[in-house]
C-alpha atoms as one frame of an Amber mdcrd trajectory, in Angstrom:
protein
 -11.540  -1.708   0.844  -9.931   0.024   3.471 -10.146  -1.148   7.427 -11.527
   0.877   9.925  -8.566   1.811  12.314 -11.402   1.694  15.380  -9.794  -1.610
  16.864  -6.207  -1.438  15.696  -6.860  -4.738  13.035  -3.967  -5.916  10.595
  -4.936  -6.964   6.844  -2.677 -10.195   7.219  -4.060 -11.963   3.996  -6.398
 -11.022   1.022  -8.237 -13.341  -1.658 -10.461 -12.656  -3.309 -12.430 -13.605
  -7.139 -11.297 -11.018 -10.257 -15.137 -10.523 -10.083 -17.898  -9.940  -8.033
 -20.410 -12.455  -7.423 -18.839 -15.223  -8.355 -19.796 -18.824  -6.387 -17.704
 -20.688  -3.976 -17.123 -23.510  -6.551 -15.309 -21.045  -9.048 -12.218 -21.333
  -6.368 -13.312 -19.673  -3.506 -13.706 -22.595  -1.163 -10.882 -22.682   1.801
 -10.314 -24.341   5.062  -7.999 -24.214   7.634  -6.254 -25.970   9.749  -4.659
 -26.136  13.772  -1.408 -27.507  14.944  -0.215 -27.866  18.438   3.369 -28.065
  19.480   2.925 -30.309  22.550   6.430 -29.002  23.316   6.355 -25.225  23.159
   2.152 -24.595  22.988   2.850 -23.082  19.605  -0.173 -23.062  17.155   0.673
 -23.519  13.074  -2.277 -22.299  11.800  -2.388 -23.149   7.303  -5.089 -21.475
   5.448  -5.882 -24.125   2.601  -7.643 -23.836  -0.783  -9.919 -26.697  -2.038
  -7.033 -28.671  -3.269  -4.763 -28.498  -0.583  -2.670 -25.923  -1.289  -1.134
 -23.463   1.519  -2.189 -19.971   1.179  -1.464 -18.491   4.007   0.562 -19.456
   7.156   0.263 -17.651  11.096   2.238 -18.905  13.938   0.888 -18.066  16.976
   2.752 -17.979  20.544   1.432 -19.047  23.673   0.892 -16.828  26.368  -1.832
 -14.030  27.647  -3.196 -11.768  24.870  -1.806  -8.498  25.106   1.218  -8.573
  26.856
């Protein structure tokens, strides 16, 4: 599927099933997860899949959005 360039979005990560339809407990459950750098502000933010395994990592940078 291609993203609609209206609001400038970024495809960062995809997963998804081989076919459609298929439940959340065929391997589609995730969760993620926040870290704060008391330090720096940074934010580690993991994307997880049901058995704890790191799919996808963003590091985010404090400051104002934008700038």
């Amino acid at each position: 599927m291609r993203l609609d360039d209206a609001f400038g979005p970024e495809q960062r990560f995809v997963r998804a099933p081989a076919a459609a339809n298929v439940p959340p407990g065929q391997g589609s459950r995730f969760f993620g997860e926040v870290a704060v750098d008391g330090n720096s502000g940074r934010l580690t933010v993991p994307l997880r899949e049901e058995g704890g395994g790191v799919l996808f990592t963003r590091v985010l940078q404090p400051g104002r959005v934008a700038q």
